[in-house]
C-alpha positions, -999 to 999 in steps of 0.1 A, spaced: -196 -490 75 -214 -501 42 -186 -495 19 -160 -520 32 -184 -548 42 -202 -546 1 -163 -545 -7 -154 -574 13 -185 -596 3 -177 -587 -36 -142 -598 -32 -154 -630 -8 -179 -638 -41 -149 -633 -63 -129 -659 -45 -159 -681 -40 -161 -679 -82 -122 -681 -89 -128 -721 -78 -156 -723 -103 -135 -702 -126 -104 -725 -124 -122 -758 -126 -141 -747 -155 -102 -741 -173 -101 -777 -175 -137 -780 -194 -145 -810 -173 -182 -807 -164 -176 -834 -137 -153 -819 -119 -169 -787 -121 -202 -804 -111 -184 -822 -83 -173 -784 -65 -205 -774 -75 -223 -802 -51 -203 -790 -19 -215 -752 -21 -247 -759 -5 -228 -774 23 -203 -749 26 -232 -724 29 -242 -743 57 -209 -741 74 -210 -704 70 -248 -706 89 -230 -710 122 -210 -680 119 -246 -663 114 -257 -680 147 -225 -666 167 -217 -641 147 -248 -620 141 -259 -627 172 -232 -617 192 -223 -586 170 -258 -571 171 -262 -575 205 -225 -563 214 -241 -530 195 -270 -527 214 -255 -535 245 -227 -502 238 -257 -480 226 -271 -487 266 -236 -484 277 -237 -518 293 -194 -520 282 -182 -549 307 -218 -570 299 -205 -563 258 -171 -581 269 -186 -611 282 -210 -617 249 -179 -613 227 -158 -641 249 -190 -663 243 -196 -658 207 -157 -667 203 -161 -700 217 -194 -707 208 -184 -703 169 -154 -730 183 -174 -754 197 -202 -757 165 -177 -758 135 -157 -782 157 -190 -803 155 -198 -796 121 -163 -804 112 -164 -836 127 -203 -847 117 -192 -843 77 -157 -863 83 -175 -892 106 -210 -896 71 -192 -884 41 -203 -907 20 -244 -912 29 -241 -871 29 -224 -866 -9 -248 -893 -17 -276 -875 -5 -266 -846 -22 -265 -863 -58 -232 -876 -57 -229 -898 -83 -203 -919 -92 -186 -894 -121 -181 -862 -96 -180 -882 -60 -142 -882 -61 -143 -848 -68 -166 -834 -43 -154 -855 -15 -117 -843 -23 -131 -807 -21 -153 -812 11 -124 -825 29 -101 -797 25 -127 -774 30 -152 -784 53 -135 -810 76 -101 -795 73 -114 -759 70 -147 -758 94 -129 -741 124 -108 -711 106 -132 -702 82 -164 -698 108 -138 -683 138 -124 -657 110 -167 -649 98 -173 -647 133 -144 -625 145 -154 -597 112 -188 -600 126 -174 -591 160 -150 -564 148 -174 -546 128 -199 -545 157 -180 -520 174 -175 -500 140 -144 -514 129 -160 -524 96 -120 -512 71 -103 -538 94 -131 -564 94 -133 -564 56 -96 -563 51 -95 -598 72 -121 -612 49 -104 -598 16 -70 -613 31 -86 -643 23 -102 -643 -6 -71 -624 -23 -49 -657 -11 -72 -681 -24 -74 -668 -58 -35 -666 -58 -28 -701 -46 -58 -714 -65 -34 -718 -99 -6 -730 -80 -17 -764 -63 -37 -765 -92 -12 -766 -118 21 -765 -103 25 -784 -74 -4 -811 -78 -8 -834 -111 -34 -829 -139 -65 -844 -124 -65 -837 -90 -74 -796 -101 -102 -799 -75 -79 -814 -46 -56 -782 -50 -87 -758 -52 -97 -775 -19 -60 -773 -4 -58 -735 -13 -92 -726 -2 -81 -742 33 -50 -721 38 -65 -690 28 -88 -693 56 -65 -702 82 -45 -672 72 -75 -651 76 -80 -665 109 -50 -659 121 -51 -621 108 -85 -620 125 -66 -632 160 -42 -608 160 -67 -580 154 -85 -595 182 -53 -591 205 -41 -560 194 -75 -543 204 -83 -563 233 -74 -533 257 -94 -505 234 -128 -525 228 -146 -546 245 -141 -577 218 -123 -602 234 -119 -640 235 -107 -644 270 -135 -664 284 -121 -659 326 -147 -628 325 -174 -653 327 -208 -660 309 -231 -632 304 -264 -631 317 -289 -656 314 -308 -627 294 -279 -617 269 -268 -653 260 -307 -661 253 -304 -629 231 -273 -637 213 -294 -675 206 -326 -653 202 -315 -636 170 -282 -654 161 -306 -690 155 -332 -668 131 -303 -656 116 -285 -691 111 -320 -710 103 -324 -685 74 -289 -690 61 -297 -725 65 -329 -728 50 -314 -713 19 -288 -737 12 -312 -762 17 -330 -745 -14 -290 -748 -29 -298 -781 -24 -332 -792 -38 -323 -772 -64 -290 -792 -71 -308 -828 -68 -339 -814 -90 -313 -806 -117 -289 -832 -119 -321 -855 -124 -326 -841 -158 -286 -842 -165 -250 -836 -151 -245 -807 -176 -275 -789 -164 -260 -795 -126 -229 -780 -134 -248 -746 -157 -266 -746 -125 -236 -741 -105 -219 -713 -124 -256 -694 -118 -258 -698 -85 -224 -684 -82 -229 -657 -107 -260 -646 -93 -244 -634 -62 -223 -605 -69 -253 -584 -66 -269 -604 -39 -236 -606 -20 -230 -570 -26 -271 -564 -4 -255 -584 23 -229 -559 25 -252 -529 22 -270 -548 53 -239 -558 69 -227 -522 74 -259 -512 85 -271 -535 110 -247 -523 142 -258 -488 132 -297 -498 135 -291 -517 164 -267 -492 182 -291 -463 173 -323 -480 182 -309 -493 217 -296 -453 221 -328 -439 211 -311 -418 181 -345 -420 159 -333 -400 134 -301 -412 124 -313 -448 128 -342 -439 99 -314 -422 78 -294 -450 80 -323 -472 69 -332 -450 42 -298 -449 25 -296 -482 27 -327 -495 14 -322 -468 -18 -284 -484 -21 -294 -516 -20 -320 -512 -52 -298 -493 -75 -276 -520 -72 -296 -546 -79 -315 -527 -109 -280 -523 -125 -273 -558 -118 -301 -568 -139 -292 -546 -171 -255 -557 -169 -268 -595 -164 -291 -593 -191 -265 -575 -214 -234 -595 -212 -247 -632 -199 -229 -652 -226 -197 -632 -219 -200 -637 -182 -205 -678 -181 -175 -683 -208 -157 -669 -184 -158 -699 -165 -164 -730 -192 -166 -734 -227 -183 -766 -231 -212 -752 -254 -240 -773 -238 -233 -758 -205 -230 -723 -216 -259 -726 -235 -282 -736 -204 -265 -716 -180 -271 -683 -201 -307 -689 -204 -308 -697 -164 -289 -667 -156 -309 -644 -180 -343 -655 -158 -328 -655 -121 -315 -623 -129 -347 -612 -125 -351 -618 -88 -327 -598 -77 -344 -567 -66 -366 -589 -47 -343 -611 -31 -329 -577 -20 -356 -565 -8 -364 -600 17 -333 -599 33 -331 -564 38 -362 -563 65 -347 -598 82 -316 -578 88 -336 -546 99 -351 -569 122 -322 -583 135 -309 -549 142 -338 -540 162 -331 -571 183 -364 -591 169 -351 -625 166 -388 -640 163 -396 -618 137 -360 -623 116 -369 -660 122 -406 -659 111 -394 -643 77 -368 -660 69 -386 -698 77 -416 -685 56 -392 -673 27 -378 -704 21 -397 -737 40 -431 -717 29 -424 -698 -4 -391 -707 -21 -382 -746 -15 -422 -762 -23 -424 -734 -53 -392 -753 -69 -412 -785 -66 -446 -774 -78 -428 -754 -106 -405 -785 -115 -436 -810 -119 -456 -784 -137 -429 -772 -162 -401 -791 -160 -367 -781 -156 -369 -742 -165 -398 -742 -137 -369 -747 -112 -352 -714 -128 -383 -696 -122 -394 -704 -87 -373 -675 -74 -394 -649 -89 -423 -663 -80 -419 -673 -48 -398 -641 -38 -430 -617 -53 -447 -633 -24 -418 -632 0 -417 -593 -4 -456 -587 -2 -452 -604 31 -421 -585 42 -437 -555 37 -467 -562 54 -449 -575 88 -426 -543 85 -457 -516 93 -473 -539 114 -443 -551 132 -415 -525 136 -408 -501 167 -431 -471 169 -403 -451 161 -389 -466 129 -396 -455 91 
C-alpha cells in the first residue's frame, strides 16, 4: 500500500517541479515568480479532493472492516459528486475575481500576465479533472487498490512533463512559456481523469466504488462522517497554503528575486515531504480498516512501520539537502542572485523535515481512526496557532531569513503538541 502511493506522490512532485524546472530554462525570474504565485492556489484546489477524498476513502475502509458493503457504495457515489460539485465552484469563483485574487496574492504588474495565464489553464480550465482524478485514487486505494491508484496519478504527471517542452517550445512562441506550461498541465489532468473513469467502470461490479448516484444518499450518519473528517482534512490542507501564501506576500515585499528563490524551495522541499504523505497515504485505509475490524495487532504494526519509514526518509533527506543544495536549485535557474538565496533558504527548511513529518503523521493516524475533531484540532493549531503568526513574529524580528526559520520553530511546538494529544487521545487499543 505505502510503496505505490510514496511512488506516485514523488512522481506527482516531479511534475509539480518540471513547470518550475522549464520556466527557470528561460532565466526569467518573472515568469518564474509569476507560476510561483498560483501554487498556493493550486494547493487549495487540491484541499477539496482532501475534503471528498479522504473523507470518503477512510470511511469506505471502515465501513468494509464492519462489513457494512452496500452502505460503502453509497459513500463512494457521494464523494464522486461531491468532489464535482466543489471544484465546479472553485472553478468558477477564481474565473468570475481573477484579478482582486492575483492581486491579493502579490501580483504585480511584472509576473500578473504570467500567473493569470497559468491560473486559467490550470485552475479554471483544470479545477474539475484534477480534483475528480485526486478523488477517484483516494477512492481506489480505499479498497486496497493502491498499484492502480498511483498508476492514474503517475499517468499524469508522466504527460505533463512530456508535453511541458512541447507547447513550450514547439507549438507556442517565445514568451508565452508559462501559457504552454499551463495548457500541458491541463491535459495531463484530464487524461488522468479519464484513466481514473475507466478504472472506476471497469471495477464497478467487483468493489463497491462507484459513481452511480441512483443507490441514493447514505445515512445521515455516514455523510456527517465523510464531512466529519474529510473538512479537518481539507482545513489542514488549506491552512497550509494559506502559510504558501503569507509566505509568498512576506517575500516579494523584500524583492521579486527572493519570491521566485522562494518558489523553487517550496517545491524542492517536498520530495521528502511528499514522499510522508505517501508513507501516510498507504497507511491510512489499513489503520482505518483494522481499527473498525478490531485487528489490534496488525493495525499497531502498520503504524510502527510507518512511523520508522517515514523518519529515515526524512533524516536522509536532510543529509542529501544539505550536501548537494547548490546542485539541486541550478537545476532549475541560473540567475546567480536567485540561486544564491534559494540555497541558503533550502539549506535551513531542510531542517524541518523530520518534524513536519512527524505532524502530519498523527493527523493522518487520526483520520484513520475516524477522529475528524482531533485531525481538525491539530492541523488548525499547526498552522492558524503555530506556523502562519511564527512567520510574522519571525519576519518583524529578523527580517527576511526569519520567514525561512519559522518552520522549525513553529513545527518543534507542533510536534510537542502532537505527541501529547496522541497518548492522551488515541483508542485504548492503539501504540
Amino acid at each position: 500500500m505505502i510503496v505505490p502511493a510514496a511512488v506516485s506522490q514523488i512522481i506527482v512532485l516531479i511534475y509539480n517541479m518540471a513547470d518550475t524546472f522549464y520556466i527557470g530554462r528561460t532565466n526569467d525570474p518573472y515568469m518564474l515568480a509569476g507560476a510561483s504565485l498560483i501554487l498556493p492556489v493550486f494547493n487549495m484546489l487540491l484541499c477539496l479532493s482532501s475534503l471528498a477524498g479522504i473523507g470518503g476513502g477512510t470511511l469506505i475502509s471502515r465501513l468494509l472492516g464492519s462489513g457494512e458493503e452496500e452502505e460503502a457504495r453509497k459513500v463512494s457515489a457521494f464523494s464522486f459528486w461531491l468532489a464535482v460539485a466543489l471544484s465546479l465552484a472553485f472553478s468558477l469563483g477564481l474565473g468570475c475575481f481573477m484579478t482582486p485574487a492575483l492581486r491579493f496574492l502579490g501580483a504585480g504588474d511584472n509576473i500578473f500576465l504570467y500567473a493569470r495565464q497559468y491560473s486559467f489553464c490550470v485552475i479554471v480550465l483544470g479545477a474539475v479533472p484534477t480534483v475528480l482524478s485526486n478523488v477517484m485514487a483516494h477512492l481506489v486505494r480505499s479498497v486496497g487498490m493502491s498499484r492502480e491508484a498511483g498508476f492514474g496519478i503517475t499517468l499524469g504527471a508522466v504527460l505533463n512533463i512530456a508535453l511541458d517542452p512541447v507547447f513550450m517550445y514547439l507549438i507556442l512562441p517565445d514568451g508565452q512559456q508559462v501559457l504552454g506550461v499551463g495548457i500541458a498541465t491541463l491535459l495531463s489532468n484530464c487524461v488522468a481523469c479519464v484513466y481514473f473513469l475507466v478504472i472506476l467502470w471497469q471495477i464497478r461490479q467487483h468493489t463497491v466504488l462507484t459513481a452511480d448516484p441512483r443507490g441514493g444518499l447514505p445515512c445521515g450518519r455516514n455523510i456527517a462522517a465523510v464531512f466529519g473528517v474529510g473538512i479537518p482534512s481539507a482545513v489542514a490542507s488549506l491552512l497550509f497554503d494559506l502559510d504558501y501564501v503569507v509566505i509568498d506576500k512576506l517575500m516579494v515585499s523584500y524583492s521579486e528575486v527572493a519570491l521566485a528563490a522562494i518558489g523553487i524551495v517550496l517545491k524542492v522541499e517536498r520530495l521528502p515531504l511528499n514522499v510522508g504523505i505517501g508513507i501516510c497515504q498507504g497507511m491510512v485505509p489499513l489503520v482505518a480498516y483494522n481499527c473498525a475490524s478490531g485487528n489490534e495487532k496488525r493495525m499497531n504494526q502498520v503504524i510502527r512501520l510507518s512511523l520508522a519509514t517515514g523518519l529515515v526518509v526524512a533524516a536522509a533527506s536532510i543529509l542529501l539537502y544539505e550536501l548537494f543544495t547548490p546542485w539541486i536549485v541550478r537545476v532549475f535557474i541560473s540567475d546567480a542572485p536567485t540561486v544564491a538565496l534559494a540555497t541558503t533558504f533550502l539549506r535551513i527548511r531542510i531542517l524541518a523535515t523530520p518534524l513536519m513529518f512527524l505532524s502530519f503523521f498523527t493527523v493522518y493516524i487520526f483520520q484513520g481512526f475516524g477522529n475528524g475533531r482531533i485531525s481538525l484540532f491539530l492541523g488548525v493549531v499547526r498552522w492558524a496557532v503555530f506556523n502562519i503568526p511564527m512567520l510574522y513574529l519571525l519576519n518583524f524580528c529578523i527580517g527576511m531569513y526569519g520567514i525561512v526559520w519559522s518552520q522549525i520553530v513553529a513545527d518543534v511546538l507542533t510536534v510537542l503538541l502532537s505527541v501529547y494529544v496522541y497518548r492522551t487521545r488515541r483508542p485504548a487499543f492503539a501504540v
